[in-house]
N, C-alpha and C positions, 0 to 999 in steps of 0.2 A: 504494500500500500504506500503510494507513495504522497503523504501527506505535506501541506503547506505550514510552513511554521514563520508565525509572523514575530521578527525580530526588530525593536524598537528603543529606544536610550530617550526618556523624557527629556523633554528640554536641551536636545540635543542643536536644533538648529536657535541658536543661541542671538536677540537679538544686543543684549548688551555686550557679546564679545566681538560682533561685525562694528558696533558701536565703539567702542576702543581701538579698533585697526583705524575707525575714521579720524578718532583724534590725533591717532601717532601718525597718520599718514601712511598707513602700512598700505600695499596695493593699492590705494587710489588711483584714478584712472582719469579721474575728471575732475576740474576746480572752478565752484561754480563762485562768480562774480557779483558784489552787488554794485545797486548804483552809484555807492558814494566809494566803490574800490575795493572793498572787504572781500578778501577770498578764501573759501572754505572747502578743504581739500573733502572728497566723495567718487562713491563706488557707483558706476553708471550702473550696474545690474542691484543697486537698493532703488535707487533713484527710479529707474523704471517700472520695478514691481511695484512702489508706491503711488505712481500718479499716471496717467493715459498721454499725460502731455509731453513729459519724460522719456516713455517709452516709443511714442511716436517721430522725438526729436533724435533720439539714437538708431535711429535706424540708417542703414545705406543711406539712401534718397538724399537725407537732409546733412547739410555741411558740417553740423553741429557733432556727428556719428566720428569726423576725424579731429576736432578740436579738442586741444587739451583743457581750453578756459573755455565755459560758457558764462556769458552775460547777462545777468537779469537786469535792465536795466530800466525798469519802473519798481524794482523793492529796492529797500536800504538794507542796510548791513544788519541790524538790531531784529527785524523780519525775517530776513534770509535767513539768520543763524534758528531760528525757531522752526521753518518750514524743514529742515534739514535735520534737526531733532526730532519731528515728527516723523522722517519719513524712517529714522532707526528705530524707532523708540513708541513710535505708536502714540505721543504725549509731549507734550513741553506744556511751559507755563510763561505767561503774555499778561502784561499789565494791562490795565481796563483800560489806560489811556489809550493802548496800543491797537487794540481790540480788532475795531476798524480796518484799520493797516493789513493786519493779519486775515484780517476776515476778504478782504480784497484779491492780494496776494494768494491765498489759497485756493481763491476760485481761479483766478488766473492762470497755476500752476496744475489746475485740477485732485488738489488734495480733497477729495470729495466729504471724506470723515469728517476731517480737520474745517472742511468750509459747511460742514450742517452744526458743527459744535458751537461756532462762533456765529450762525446765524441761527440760533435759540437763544442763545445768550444776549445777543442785539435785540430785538424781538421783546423780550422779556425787560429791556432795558432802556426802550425811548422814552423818549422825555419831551419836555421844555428844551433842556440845553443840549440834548442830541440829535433833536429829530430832523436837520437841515444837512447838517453833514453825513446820518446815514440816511438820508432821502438821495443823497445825490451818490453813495457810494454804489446805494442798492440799482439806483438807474444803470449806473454803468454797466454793473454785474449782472444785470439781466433778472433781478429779483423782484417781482412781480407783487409777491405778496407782503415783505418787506416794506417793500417801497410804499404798496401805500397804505400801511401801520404808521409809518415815518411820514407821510404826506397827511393824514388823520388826523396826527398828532400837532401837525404845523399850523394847521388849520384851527385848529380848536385857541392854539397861543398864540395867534397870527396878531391879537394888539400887543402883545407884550413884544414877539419875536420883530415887531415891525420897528421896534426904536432898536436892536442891533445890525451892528456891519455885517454880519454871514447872511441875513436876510437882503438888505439893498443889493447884495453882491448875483441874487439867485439868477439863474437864466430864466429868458422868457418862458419857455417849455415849462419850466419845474414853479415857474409864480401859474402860470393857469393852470396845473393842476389842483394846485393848493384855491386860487379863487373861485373857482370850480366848482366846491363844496359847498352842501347847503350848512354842513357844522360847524360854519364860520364862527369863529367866538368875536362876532363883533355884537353890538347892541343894536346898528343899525346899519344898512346899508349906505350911510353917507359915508362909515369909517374906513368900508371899503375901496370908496372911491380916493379915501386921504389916504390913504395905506396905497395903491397905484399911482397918485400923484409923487408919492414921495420915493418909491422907486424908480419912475422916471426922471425925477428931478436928479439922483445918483450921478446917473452919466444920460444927461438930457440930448447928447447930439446924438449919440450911436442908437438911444432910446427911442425917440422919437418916431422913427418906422413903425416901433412893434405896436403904440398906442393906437391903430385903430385894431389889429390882432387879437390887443386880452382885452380892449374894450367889450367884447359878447360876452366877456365873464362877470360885468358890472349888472345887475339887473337893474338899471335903471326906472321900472316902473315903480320900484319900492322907493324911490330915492324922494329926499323933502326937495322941490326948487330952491326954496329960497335958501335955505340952508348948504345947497351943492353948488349955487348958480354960480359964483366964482372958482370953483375948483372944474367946473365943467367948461366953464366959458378957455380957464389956460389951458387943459387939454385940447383945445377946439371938439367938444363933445355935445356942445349943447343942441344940434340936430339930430343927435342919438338919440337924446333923451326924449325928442319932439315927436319923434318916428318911432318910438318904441310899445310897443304893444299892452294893452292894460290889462297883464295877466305877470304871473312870474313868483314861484314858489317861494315864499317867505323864509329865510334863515332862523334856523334856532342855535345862536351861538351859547350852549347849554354848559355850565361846567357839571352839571350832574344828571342824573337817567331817573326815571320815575317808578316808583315800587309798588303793585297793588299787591297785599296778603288777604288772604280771606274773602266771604261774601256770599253769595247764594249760587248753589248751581242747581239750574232749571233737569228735571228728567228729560225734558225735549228742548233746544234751543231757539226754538219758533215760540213758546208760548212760557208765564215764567208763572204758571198757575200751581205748579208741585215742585217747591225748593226745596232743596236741603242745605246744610251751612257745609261752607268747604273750608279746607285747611292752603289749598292752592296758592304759590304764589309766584309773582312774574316781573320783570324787568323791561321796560319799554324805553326807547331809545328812540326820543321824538328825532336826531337829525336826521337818521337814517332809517324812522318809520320799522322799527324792530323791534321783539318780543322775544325772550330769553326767557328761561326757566329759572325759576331762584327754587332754592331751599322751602319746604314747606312750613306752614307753623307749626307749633306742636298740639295745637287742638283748634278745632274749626271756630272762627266767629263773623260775624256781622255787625252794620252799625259801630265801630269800633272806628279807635284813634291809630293811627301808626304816625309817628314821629320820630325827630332825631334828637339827642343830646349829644355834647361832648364825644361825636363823632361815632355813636351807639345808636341802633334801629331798635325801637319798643313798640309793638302791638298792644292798645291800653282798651281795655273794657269791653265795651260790646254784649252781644246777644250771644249763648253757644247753643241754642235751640232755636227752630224758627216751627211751632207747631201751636196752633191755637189757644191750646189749653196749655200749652207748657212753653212760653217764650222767656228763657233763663238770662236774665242779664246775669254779669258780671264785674266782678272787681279784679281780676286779675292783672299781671302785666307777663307780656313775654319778650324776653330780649333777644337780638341775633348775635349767636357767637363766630364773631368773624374767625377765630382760628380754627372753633371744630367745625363752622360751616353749618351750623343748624341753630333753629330755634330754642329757647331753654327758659324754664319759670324759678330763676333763683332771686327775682328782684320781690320786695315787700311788698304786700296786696295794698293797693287803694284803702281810706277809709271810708268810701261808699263805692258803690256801684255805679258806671258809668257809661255811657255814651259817647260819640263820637264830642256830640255837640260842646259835652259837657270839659273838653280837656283842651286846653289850650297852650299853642307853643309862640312863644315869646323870645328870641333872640337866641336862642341854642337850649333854651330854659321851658320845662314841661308843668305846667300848674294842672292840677283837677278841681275841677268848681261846679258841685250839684247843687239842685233845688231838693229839698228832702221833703215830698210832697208831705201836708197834712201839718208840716210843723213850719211851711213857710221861710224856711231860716237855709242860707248858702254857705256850705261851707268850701273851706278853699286848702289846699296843700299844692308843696313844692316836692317835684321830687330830686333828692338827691343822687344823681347819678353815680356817684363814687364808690359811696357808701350804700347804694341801692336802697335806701329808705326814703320815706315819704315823712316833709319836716310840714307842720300847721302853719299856716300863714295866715291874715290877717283876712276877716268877712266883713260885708259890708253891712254897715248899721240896718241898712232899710229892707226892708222882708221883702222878697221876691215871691211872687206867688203862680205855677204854671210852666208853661216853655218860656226858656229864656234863650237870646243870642249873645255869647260867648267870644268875640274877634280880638286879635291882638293887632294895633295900628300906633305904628310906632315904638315906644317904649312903654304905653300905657295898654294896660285890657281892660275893654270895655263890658261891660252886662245889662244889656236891653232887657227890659219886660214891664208887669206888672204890678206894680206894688201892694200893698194890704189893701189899700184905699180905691184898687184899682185902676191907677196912675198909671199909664203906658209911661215909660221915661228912662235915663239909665244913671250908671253911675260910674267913677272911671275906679282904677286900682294904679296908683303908683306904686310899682316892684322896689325903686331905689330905696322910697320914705318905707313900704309895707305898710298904705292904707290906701283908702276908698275915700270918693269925696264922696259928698251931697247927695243925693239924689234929687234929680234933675226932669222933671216932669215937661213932656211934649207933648206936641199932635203926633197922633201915627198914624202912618201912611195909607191910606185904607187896603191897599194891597200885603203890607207886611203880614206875615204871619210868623210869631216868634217861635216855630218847629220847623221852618223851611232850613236847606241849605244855604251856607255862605261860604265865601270864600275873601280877603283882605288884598291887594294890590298896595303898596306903599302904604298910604295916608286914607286909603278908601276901603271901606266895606260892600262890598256885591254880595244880595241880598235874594236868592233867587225866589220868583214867583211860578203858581200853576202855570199860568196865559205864556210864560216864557218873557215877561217883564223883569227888569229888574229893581230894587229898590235902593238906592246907593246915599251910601254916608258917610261924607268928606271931615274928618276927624279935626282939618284944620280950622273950618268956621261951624264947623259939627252942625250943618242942617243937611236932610234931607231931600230924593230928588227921588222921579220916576223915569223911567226909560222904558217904551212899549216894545217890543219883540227884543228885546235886546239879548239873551239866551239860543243857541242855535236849536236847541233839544225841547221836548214837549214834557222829558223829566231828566233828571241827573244825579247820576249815582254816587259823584265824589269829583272833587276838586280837588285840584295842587297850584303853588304859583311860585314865579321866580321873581324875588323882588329886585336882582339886579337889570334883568331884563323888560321887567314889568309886562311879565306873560302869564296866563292864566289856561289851565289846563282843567276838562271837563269832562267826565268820563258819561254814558247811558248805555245801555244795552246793544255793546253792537257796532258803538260809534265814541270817537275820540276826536277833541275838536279845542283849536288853541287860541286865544285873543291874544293879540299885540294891542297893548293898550294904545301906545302908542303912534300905530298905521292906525285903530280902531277898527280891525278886521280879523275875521274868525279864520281859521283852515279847518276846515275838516276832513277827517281820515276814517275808516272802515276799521275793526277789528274784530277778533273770534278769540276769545280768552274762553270761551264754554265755559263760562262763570259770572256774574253781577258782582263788581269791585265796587264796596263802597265809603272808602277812603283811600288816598293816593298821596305818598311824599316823594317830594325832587332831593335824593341822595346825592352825594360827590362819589365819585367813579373810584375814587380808591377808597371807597367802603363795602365796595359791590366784588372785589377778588377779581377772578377770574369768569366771572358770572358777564361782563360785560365787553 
């Protein structure tokens, strides 16, 4: 029988002892060169099993196959020596500053391993103050998806990135992709047009061709005249704007994504006559009109607060049954653990049970303030985020009696309603002092109804009505006012708003729809979450992980 017998020595083709002939220079064969001179003696047969470009270049055909120096001559020496460690060794180690450099050079050299290591690691690492230079490294390299993570990202800092020199410097190509985007982080389409003025004005001779080019990337229907009409007139742009069409997707330069948890999901999604409460939750991403899955809660509600503190996601109160005879509010709170990535109830219960209406968030700061039917009397707490407890704060003299409206406008919180006497009227809560004035007796508006939704923009309370009216109350001369159709929806399940942008966000069954106070124009969007959301907070993107 004549049997095969398989003979073997572990670790016998050895790479750290090819790796010390390289250092001594033992059989080297080839001395690869970099740009600034550096030469690093190497074995053409590592060199080729390493990379396809290597192998390709040693072949007959190519002249390189008889040289004793090859020249690399777009890397440096500091590069060089690292691509040549990797190709013994499997590994080297590259300063973050360096990152870049290497990550170029690799693809260039086709060290394929070594160019997906370094491009996870970029990826994982733009920024504000990286996202221009690897925009433009990823362009060269043919990185598609990179690039535009890096172009994303330039976009969203484009007012910050617009007052440094790597920004004035960018080429025409790589500013229109960036203006391009609807997630411009601008507040307004004028700042877009300052932000292209001031690129051209960089190097206005050689400029000045490409201004009529990235002009289609200004939407000038959104633009104010009187407020561009100088910056249009020195472009020579102002027949653009004359000839421009009265249509054009509104920007949402968002620093954060909007979060619905919880709410009712319908058994059929045509009719919402048999809910049950969900624990569902989801991530929307108004610039680019997107829906992400988040973490769930850890038990179903409705009616309920979700907010932020101190940079912490809390689900506060609500309903955990929705059944005629058993509609269960609550005092709970659930927090999101951003490290283990799920919902958790380790924060102290509320001293009452609460509602959406009832919880109000003030400057990063969560107060709960119920009406305790039967006894007339508000009570009020703060919670402390740190220490997860909830401290008593100060109530207001005058007995509330009913639904009340709850808004924070400004640095004060307001509480609309009824008093003992009957009194429609409200009364304010200074946070700084920790009291309540007066109460403050009005007419009310015959449309308000103090159990409707609201929602706060600055200095203003919107106040929504059934008819799709709104009832709005300007905090600075605090009267007053009615608006007829002013609501896009015939009802509305939840509200969010951005006070930097002074945009207001409005969820119903089905449909997502945005105000620019500002323009005074709504957008509306389509959506299928196969759930009724009904509360919605605008999170910052680095509280969302990876979820975004």
């Amino acid at each position: 029988m004549n049997e095969a017998i398989s003979l073997e020595t572990k670790g016998y083709f050895s790479t750290a002892l090819f790796d010390s002939f390289r250092e001594s220079d033992y059989l080297c064969d080839v001395t690869i060169i970099s740009k600034d001179g550096q030469r690093f003696p190497a074995h053409r047969i590592i060199l080729a099993s390493a990379s396809p470009f290597f192998r390709v270049m040693f072949k007959g055909s190519f002249k390189e196959s008889n040289q004793a120096d090859v020249t690399l001559s777009n890397v440096d020496g500091t590069v060089t020596k690292m691509l040549i460690e990797y190709a013994y060794t499997g590994k080297t180690e590259c300063p973050s500053s360096s990152l870049l450099f290497l990550y170029e050079a690799a693809n260039y050299v086709q060290f394929d391993g070594l160019s997906q290591m370094c491009n996870d690691w970029l990826k994982s690492h733009v920024d504000e103050s990286s996202c221009i230079s690897i925009g433009i490294v990823a362009d060269r390299c043919g990185n598609s998806d990179l690039l535009r993570l890096a172009d994303r990202i330039a976009a969203m800092s484009i007012s910050v990135l617009a007052e440094g020199e790597d920004f004035l410097l960018l080429s025409a190509e790589h500013l229109s992709r960036i203006l391009s985007h609807d997630e411009l982080g601008v507040k307004s389409e004028d700042e877009v047009l300052t932000i292209f003025q001031k690129w051209v004005k960089r190097d206005e001779e050689s400029r000045r061709a490409q201004v009529e080019t990235l002009s289609k990337f200004v939407r000038f229907p959104l633009l104010d005249f009187e407020e561009a009409s100088a910056v249009l007139s020195d472009l020579d742009l102002i027949s653009h704007y004359h000839s421009s069409s009265e249509s054009g997707r509104r920007r949402f330069g968002l620093d954060g994504v909007l979060l619905v948890a919880g709410g009712l999901t319908p058994l059929t999604y045509e009719t919402s006559e048999l809910e049950i409460v969900c624990h569902e939750a989801r991530v929307y991403e108004p610039n680019c009109d997107k829906w992400t899955t988040f973490p769930s809660l850890a038990f179903g509600v409705y009616c309920h607060k979700i907010a932020t503190s101190n940079d912490v996601i809390y689900a506060l109160g609500g309903f955990t049954h929705n059944d005629i005879e058993c509609s269960t509010l609550t005092d709970e709170v659930q927090r999101y653990d951003a490290e283990r990535r799920q919902w958790v109830n380790d924060v102290q219960r509320m001293s009452s049970e609460r509602i959406d209406r009832e919880i109000v968030c003030c400057d990063d700061c969560i107060y709960g303030m119920s009406i305790s039917f039967g006894v007339d009397e508000m009570t009020c707490e703060l919670l402390d985020s740190k220490k997860k407890v909830w401290i008593p704060v100060s109530s207001p003299e005058s007995a509330f009696s009913g639904d009340s409206i709850l808004p924070s406008l400004g640095n004060k919180i307001f509480a609309f309603g009824n008093n003992s006497q009957d009194q429609f009227g409200y009364t304010k809560y200074d946070r700084f002092e920790n009291r309540w004035s007066n109460f403050k007796s009005c007419r009310r508006p015959s449309l308000l109804d103090p159990a409707s939704d609201y929602v706060t923009i600055g200095d203003r309370l919107y106040i929504y009505c059934d008819n799709r009216a709104a009832v709005i109350f300007d905090s600075r001369d605090e009267q007053f006012s009615v608006v007829d159709n002013f609501f896009p929806f015939s009802s509305c399940d939840g509200f969010a708003y951005d006070r930097e942008s002074k945009r207001m966000f409005t969820f119903t069954y089905g449909k997502v729809a945005v105000y620019d106070e500002r323009m005074n124009k709504w957008d509306l969007r389509d959506y299928n979450l196969g759930f009724r959301c009904f509360d919605v907070v605008l999170v910052e993107r680095n509280l969302m992980l990876d979820f975004v």
